[in-house]
VOPA-870512 format. One record per residue (C-alpha): residue number from 1; residue in three letters; x, y, z. Coordinates in Angstrom, 3 decimals. Layout:
// VOPA-870512
+-----+--------+----------+----------+----------+
! num ! residu !       c1 !       c2 !       c3 !
+-----+--------+----------+----------+----------+
! NUM !    ala !        X !        Y !        Z !
...
+-----+--------+----------+----------+----------+
// end
This chain:
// VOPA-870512
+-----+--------+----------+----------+----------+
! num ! residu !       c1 !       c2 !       c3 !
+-----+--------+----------+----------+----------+
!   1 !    unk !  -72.536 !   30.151 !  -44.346 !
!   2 !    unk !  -74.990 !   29.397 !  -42.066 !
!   3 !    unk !  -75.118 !   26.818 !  -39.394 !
!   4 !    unk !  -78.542 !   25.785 !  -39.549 !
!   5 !    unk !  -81.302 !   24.286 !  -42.232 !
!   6 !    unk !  -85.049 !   23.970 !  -43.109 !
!   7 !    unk !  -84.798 !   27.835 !  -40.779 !
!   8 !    unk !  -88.187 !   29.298 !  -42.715 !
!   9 !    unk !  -90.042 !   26.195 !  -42.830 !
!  10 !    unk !  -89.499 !   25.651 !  -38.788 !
!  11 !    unk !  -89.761 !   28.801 !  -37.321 !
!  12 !    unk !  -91.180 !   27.725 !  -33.976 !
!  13 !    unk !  -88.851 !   25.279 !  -33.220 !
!  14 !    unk !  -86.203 !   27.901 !  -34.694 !
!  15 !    unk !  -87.336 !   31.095 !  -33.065 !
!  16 !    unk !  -85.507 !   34.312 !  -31.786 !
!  17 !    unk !  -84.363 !   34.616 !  -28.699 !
!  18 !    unk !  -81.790 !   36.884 !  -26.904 !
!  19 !    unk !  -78.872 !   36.964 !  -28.070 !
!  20 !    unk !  -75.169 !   36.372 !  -26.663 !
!  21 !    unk !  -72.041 !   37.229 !  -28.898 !
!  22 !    unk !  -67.980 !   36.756 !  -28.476 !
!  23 !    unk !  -66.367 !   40.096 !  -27.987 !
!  24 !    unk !  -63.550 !   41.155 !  -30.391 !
!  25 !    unk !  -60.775 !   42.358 !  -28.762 !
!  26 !    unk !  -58.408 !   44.994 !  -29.976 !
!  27 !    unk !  -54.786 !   45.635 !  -29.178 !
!  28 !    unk !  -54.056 !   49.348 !  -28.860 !
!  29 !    unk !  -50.973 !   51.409 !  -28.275 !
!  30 !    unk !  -53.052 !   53.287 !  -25.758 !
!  31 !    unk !  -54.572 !   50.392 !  -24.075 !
!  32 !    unk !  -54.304 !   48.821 !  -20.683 !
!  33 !    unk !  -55.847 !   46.027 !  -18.741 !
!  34 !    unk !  -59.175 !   47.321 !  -17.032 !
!  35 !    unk !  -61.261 !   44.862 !  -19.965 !
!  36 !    unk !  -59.210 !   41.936 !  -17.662 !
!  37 !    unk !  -59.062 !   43.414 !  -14.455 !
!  38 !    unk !  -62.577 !   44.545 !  -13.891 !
!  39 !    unk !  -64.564 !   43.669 !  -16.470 !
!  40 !    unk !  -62.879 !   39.531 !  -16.371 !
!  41 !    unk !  -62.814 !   39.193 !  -20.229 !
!  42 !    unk !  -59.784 !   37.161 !  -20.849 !
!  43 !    unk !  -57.983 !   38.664 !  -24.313 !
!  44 !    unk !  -55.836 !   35.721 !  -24.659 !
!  45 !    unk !  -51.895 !   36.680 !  -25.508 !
!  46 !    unk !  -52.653 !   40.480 !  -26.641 !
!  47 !    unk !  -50.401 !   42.901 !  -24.512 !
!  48 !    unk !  -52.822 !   45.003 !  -23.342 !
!  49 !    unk !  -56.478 !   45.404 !  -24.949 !
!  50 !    unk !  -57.793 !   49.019 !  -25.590 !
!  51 !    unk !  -61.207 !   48.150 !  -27.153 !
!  52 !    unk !  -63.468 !   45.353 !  -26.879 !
!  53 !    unk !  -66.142 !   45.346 !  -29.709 !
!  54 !    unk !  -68.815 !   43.659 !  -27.830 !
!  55 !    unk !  -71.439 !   44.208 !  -30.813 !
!  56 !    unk !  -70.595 !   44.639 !  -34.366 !
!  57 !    unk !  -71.697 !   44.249 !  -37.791 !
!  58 !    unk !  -68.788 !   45.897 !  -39.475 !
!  59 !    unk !  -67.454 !   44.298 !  -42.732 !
!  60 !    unk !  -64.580 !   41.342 !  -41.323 !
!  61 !    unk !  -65.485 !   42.419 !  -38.056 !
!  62 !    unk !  -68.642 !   40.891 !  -37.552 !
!  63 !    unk !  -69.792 !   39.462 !  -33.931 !
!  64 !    unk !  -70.478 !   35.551 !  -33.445 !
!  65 !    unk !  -73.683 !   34.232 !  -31.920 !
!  66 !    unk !  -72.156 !   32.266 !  -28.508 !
!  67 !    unk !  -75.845 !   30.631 !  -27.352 !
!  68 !    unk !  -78.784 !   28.777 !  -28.525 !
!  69 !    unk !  -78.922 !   27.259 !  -31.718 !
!  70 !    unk !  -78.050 !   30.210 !  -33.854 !
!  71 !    unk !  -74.078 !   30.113 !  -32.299 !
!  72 !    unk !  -71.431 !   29.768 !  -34.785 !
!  73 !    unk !  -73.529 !   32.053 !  -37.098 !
!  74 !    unk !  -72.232 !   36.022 !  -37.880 !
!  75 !    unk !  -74.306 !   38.916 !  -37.334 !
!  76 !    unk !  -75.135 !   39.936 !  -40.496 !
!  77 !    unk !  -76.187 !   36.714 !  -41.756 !
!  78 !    unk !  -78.702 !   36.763 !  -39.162 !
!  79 !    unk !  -79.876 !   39.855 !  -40.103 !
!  80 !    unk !  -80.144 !   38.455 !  -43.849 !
!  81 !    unk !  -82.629 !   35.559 !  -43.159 !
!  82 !    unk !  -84.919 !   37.311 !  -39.980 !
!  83 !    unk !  -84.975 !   40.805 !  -41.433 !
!  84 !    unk !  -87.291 !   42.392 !  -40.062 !
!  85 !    unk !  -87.837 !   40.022 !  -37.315 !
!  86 !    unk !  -84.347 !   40.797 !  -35.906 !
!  87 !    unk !  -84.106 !   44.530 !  -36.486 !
!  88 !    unk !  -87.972 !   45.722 !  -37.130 !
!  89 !    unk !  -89.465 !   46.292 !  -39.891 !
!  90 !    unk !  -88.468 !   49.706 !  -40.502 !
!  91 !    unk !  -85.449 !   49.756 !  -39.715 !
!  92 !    unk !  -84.853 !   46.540 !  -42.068 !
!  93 !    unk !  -86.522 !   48.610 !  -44.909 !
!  94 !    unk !  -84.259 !   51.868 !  -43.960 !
!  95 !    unk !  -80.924 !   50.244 !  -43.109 !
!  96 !    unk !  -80.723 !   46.834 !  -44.791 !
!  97 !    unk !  -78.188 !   44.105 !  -44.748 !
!  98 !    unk !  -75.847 !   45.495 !  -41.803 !
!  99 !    unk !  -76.681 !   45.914 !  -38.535 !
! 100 !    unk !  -76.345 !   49.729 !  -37.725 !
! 101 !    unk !  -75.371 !   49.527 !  -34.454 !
! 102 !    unk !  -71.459 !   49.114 !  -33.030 !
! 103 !    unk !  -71.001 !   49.082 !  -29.404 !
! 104 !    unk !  -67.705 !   48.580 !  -27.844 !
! 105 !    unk !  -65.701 !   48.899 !  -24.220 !
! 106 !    unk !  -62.890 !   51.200 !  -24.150 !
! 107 !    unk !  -59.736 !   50.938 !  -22.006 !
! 108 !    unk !  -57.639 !   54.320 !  -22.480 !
! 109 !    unk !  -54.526 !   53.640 !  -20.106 !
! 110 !    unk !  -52.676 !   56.608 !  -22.160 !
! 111 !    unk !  -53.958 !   59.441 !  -24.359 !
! 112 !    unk !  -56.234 !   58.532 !  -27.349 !
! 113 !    unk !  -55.169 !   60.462 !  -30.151 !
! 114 !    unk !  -57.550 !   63.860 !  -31.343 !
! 115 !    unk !  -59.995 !   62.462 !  -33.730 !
! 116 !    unk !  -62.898 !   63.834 !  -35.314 !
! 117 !    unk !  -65.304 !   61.588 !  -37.570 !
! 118 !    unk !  -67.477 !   62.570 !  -40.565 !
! 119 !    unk !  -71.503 !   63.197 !  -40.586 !
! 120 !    unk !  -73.464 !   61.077 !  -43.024 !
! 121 !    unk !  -73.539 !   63.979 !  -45.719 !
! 122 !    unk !  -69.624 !   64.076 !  -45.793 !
! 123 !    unk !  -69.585 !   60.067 !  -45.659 !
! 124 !    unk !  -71.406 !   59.652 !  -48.945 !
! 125 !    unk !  -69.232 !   62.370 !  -50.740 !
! 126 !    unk !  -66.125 !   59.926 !  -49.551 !
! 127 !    unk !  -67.483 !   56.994 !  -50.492 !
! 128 !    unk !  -68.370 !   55.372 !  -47.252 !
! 129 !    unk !  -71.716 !   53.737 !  -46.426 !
! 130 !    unk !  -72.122 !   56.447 !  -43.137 !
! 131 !    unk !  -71.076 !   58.972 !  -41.026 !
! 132 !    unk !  -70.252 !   57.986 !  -37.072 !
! 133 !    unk !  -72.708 !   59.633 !  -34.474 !
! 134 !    unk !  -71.694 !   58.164 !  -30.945 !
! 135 !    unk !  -71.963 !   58.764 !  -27.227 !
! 136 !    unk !  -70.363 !   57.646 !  -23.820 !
! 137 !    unk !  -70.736 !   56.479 !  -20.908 !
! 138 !    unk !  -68.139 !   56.448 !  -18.298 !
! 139 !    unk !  -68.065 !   53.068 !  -16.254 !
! 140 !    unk !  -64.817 !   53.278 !  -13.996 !
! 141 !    unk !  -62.701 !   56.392 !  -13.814 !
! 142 !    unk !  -59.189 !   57.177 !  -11.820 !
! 143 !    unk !  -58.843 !   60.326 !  -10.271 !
! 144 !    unk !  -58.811 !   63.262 !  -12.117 !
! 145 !    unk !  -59.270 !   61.488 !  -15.287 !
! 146 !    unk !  -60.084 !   63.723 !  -17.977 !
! 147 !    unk !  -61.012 !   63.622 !  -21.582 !
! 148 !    unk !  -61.394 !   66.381 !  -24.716 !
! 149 !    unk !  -64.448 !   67.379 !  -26.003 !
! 150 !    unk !  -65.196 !   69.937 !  -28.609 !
! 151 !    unk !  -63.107 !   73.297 !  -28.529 !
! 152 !    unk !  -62.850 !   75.550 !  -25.804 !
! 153 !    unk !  -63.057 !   78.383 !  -27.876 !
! 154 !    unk !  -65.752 !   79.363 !  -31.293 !
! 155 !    unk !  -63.306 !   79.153 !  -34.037 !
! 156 !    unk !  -63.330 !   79.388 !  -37.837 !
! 157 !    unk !  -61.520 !   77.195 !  -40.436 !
! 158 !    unk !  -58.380 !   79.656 !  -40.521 !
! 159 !    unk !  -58.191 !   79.946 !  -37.421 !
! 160 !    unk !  -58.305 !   76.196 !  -36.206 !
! 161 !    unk !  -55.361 !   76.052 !  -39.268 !
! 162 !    unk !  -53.422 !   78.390 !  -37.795 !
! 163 !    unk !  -52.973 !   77.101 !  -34.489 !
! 164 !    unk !  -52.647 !   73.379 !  -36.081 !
! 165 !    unk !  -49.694 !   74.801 !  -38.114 !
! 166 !    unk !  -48.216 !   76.723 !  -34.976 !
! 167 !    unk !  -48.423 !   73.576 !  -32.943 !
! 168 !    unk !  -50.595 !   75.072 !  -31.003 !
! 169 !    unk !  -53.452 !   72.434 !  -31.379 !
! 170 !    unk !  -54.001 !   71.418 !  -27.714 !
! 171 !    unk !  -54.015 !   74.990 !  -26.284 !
! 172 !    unk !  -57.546 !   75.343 !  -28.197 !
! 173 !    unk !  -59.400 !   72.391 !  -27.125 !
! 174 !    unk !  -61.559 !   71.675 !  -24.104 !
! 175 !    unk !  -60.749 !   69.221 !  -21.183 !
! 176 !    unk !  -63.377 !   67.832 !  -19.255 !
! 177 !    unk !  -62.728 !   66.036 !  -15.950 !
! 178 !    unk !  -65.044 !   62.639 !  -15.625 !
! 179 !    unk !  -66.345 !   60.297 !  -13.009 !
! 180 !    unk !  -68.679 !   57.172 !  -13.073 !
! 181 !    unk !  -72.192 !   57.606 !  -14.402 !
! 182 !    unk !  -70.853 !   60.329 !  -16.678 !
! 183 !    unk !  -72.510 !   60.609 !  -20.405 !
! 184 !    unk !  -71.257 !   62.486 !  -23.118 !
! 185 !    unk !  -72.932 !   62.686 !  -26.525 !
! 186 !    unk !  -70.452 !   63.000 !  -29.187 !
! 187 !    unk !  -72.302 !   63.755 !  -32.970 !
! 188 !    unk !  -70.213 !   63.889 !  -35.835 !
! 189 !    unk !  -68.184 !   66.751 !  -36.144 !
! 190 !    unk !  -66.904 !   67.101 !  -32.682 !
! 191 !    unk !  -63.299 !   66.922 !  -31.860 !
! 192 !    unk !  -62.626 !   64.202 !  -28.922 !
! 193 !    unk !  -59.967 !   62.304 !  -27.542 !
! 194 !    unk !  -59.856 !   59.969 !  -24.074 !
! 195 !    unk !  -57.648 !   60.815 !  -21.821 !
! 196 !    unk !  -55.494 !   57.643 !  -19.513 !
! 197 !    unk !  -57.564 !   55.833 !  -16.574 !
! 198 !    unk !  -61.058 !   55.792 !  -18.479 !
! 199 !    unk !  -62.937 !   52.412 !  -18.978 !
! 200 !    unk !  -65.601 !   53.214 !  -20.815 !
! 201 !    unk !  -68.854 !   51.804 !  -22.970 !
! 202 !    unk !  -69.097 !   53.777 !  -26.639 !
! 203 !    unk !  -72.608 !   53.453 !  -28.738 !
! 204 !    unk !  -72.379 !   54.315 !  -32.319 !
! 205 !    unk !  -73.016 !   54.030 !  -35.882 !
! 206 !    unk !  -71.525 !   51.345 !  -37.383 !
! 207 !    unk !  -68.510 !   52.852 !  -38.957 !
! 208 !    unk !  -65.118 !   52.891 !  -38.183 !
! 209 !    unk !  -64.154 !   55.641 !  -40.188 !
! 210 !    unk !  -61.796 !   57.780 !  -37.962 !
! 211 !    unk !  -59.587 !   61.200 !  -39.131 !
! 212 !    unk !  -56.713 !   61.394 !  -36.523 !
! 213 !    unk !  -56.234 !   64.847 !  -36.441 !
! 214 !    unk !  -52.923 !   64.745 !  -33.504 !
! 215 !    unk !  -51.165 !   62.152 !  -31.712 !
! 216 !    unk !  -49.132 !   63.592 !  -28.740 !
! 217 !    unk !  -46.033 !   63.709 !  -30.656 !
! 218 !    unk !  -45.684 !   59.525 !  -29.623 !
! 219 !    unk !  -43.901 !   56.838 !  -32.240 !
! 220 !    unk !  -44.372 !   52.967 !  -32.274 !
! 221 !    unk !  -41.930 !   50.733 !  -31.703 !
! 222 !    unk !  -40.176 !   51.404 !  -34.760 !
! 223 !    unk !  -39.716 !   55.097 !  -34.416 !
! 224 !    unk !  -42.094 !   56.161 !  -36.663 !
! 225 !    unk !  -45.179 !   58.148 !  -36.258 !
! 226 !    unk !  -48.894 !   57.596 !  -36.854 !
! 227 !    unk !  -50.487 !   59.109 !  -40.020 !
! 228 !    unk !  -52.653 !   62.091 !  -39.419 !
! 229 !    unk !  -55.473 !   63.041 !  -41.556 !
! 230 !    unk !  -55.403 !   66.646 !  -41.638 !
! 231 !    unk !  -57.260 !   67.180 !  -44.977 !
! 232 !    unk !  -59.722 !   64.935 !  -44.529 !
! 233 !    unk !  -60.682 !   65.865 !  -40.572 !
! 234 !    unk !  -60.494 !   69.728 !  -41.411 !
! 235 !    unk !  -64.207 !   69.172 !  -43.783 !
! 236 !    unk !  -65.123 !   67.417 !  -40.964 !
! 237 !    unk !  -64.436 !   69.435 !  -38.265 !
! 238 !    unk !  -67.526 !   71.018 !  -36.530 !
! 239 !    unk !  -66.200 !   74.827 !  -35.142 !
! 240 !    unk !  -68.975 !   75.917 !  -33.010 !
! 241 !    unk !  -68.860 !   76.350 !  -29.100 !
! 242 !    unk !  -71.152 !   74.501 !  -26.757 !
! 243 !    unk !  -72.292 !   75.512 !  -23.157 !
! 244 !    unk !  -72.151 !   72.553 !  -21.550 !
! 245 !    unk !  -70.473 !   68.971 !  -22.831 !
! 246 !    unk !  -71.510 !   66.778 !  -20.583 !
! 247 !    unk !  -75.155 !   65.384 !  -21.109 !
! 248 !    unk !  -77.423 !   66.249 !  -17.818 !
! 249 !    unk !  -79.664 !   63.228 !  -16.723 !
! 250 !    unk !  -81.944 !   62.569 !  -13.638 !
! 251 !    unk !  -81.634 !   59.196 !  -12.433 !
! 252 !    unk !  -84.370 !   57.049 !  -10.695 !
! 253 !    unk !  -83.737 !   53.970 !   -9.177 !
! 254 !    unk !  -86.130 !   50.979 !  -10.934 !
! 255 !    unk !  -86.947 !   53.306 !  -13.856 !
! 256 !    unk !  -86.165 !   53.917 !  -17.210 !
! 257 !    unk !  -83.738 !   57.017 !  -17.703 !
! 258 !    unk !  -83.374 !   58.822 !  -20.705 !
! 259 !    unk !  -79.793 !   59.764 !  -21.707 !
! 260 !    unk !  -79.226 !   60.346 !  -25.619 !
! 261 !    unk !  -81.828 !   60.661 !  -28.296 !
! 262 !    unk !  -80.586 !   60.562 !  -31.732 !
! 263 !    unk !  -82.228 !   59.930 !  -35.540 !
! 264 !    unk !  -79.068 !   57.013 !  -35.165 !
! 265 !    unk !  -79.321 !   55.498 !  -31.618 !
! 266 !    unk !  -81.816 !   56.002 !  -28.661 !
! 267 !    unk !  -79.767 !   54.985 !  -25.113 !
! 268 !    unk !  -81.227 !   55.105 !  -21.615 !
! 269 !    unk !  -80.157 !   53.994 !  -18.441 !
! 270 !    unk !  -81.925 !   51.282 !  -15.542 !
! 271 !    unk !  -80.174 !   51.077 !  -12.421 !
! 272 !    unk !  -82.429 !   48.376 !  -11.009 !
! 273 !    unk !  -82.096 !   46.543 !   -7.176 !
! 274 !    unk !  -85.605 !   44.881 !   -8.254 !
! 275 !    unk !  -87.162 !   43.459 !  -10.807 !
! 276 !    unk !  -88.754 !   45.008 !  -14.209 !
! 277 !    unk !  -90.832 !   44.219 !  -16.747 !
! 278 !    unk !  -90.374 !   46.212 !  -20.296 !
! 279 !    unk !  -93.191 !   45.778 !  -23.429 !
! 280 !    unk !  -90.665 !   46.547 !  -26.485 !
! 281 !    unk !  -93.590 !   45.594 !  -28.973 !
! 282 !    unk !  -94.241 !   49.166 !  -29.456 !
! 283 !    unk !  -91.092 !   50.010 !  -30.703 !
! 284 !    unk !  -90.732 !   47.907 !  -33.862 !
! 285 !    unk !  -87.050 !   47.782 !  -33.248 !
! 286 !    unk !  -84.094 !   45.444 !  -31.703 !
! 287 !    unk !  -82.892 !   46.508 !  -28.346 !
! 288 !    unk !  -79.296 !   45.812 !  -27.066 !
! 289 !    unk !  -78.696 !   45.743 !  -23.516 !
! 290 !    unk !  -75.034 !   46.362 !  -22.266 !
! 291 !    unk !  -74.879 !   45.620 !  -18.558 !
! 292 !    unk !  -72.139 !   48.369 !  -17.173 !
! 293 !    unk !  -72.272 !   47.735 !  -13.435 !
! 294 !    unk !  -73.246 !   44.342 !  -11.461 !
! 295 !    unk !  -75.489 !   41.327 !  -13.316 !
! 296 !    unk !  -79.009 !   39.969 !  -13.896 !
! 297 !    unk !  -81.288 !   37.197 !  -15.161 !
! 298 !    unk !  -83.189 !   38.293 !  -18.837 !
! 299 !    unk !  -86.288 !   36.108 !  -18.579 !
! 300 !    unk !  -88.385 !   35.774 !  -22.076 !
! 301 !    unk !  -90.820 !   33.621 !  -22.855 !
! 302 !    unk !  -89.169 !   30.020 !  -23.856 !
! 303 !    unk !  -85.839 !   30.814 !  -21.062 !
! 304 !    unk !  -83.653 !   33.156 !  -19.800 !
! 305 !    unk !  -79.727 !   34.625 !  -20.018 !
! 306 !    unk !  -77.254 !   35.876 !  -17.296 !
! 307 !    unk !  -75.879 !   38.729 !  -18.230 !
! 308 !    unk !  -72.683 !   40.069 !  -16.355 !
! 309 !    unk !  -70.686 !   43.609 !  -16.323 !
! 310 !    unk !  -69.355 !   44.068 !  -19.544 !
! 311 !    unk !  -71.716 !   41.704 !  -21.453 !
! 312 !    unk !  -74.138 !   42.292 !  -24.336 !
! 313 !    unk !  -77.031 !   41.098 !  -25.119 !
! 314 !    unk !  -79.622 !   41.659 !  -28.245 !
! 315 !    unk !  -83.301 !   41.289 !  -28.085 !
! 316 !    unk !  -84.916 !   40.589 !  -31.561 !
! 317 !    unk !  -87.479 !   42.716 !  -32.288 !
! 318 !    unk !  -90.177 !   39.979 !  -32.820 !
! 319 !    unk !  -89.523 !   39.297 !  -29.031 !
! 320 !    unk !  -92.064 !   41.835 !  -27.103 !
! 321 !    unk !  -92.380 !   41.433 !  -23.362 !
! 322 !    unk !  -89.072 !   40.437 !  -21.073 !
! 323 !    unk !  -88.508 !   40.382 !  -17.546 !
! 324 !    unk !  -85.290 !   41.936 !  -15.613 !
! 325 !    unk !  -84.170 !   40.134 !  -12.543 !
! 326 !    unk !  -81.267 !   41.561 !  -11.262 !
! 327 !    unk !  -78.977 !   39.830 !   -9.056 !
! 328 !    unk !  -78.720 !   42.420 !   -5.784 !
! 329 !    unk !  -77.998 !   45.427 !   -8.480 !
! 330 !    unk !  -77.607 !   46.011 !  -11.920 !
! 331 !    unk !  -77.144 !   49.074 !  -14.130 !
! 332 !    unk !  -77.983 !   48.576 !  -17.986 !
! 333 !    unk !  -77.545 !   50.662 !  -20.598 !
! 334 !    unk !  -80.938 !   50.011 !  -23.624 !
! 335 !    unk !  -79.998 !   50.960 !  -27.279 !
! 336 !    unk !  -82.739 !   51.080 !  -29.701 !
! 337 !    unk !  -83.671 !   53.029 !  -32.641 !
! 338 !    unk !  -86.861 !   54.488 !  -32.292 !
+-----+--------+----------+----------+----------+
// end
């Protein structure tokens, strides 16, 4: 329910403004404690934290508004009474009553397990609302940290089965080693996993629809091991070779940088030691900033946030011109769908 009245017949005194949310935190077996250690976002009593959803409209995981009048009040109910006026009007019209965006942090202290996630097509045949396009970008990484990506190798359905039932399944896929300022785009379809020492920020459809494919042979603390989802993953699975994983980008200091262009998600990059203005009204679409490295001031007309590494912030898209200050540096990543 929400937390405020008379909204329609006030909306001056109850505008949009930027908004701040409370990140859900997520226990993992693979998880360490980078979210603490560098980005300072305390998870309370939770052993270790492998994924902070920062942004999320999912069903039961839905963020919380933390400032301005609106706090207390869930994303999607938001999204419910502004419409348009949060999301644009398109997108409103094309997407409805969830938001269709789900960004999180990632901590992998320890393998991930081999996952591959449906397209939209194969979604709707199972039932689910969407498929899960995402990409990533690498914010801190240890030496030689390394990750999978796609196969190393063009392979057909009987062949992928046939080293799956050999055991064979990690001789075919491809490794990629990874530093800071790395982006990977990772469409539906494409095997993955995240390897340990990677703290990471993932854009993506909202979905958390997942088909563990292998698990490193590891149990929990009963003894038991995870459920794979060999069936399911193998319709999925996307066979084809590519040349290159990693996405190429030129980066200019005080500029907008683009790094993944999708029909799902638009994400660039500003790595900014001054100040910028950005005009959004041409867009017809919410932006979410994610500040990955350093802080800044978000000026709009009516106030301004402080946004720190790690934090996330969502610009309605009724709100058109803002102002970046950022405090000695700042690197942000902008999602938008465009």
């Amino acid at each position: 329910m929400l937390k405020f009245v008379s909204l329609k017949s006030n909306k001056k005194m109850n505008s949009l403004y930027p908004l701040k949310f409370k990140p859900i935190f997520k226990d993992k077996i693979w998880g360490g404690q980078k979210i603490k250690t560098i980005l300072n976002h305390d998870f309370g009593d939770l052993p270790n934290c492998g994924e902070a959803w920062v942004l999320s409209g999912v069903e039961n995981e839905q963020s919380v508004v933390v400032n301005g009048f609106l706090e207390g009040n869930e994303l999607n109910e938001l999204l419910e009474i502004y419409m348009g006026d949060l999301v644009g009007e398109k997108n409103f019209e094309n997407l409805g009553n969830q938001f269709p965006i789900l960004v999180k942090i990632l901590d992998s202290n320890d393998w991930l397990s081999v996952q591959v996630h449906p397209d939209d097509e194969l979604a709707k045949q199972r039932g689910l609302e969407n498929g899960k396009n995402e990409m990533w970008y690498i914010m801190q990484a240890d030496k030689e940290a390394e990750l999978i990506c796609g196969f190393n190798k063009k392979l057909n359905k009987n062949e992928y089965l046939k080293h799956f039932e050999n055991g064979e399944i990690k001789s075919i896929l491809n490794y990629e080693k990874v530093k800071s300022g790395d982006v990977l785009n990772m469409p539906a379809g494409r095997v993955h996993a995240l390897g340990p020492g990677l703290l990471l920020a993932e854009i993506q459809q909202s979905s958390d629809t997942t088909y563990r494919i292998y698990d490193w042979d590891r149990k929990d603390t009963e003894g038991n091991e995870r459920d794979l989802h060999t069936d399911e993953a193998l319709d999925a699975l996307d066979f084809s070779l590519e040349d290159k994983y990693k996405t190429t980008y030129r980066e200019v200091k005080n500029e907008t940088c683009s790094l993944v262009k999708t029909p799902d998600f638009t994400t660039n990059l500003m790595d900014l030691d001054q100040g910028l203005v950005k005009d959004y009204a041409p867009l017809d679409s919410f932006v979410i900033h994610l500040c990955v490295e350093g802080e800044y001031i978000l000026k709009y007309e009516g106030g301004f946030e402080q946004i720190k590494t790690g934090e996330v912030v969502l610009i309605p898209a009724i709100l058109n011109e803002i102002e970046i200050q950022p405090m000695k540096s700042a690197k942000i990543l902008e999602v938008y769908i465009s």
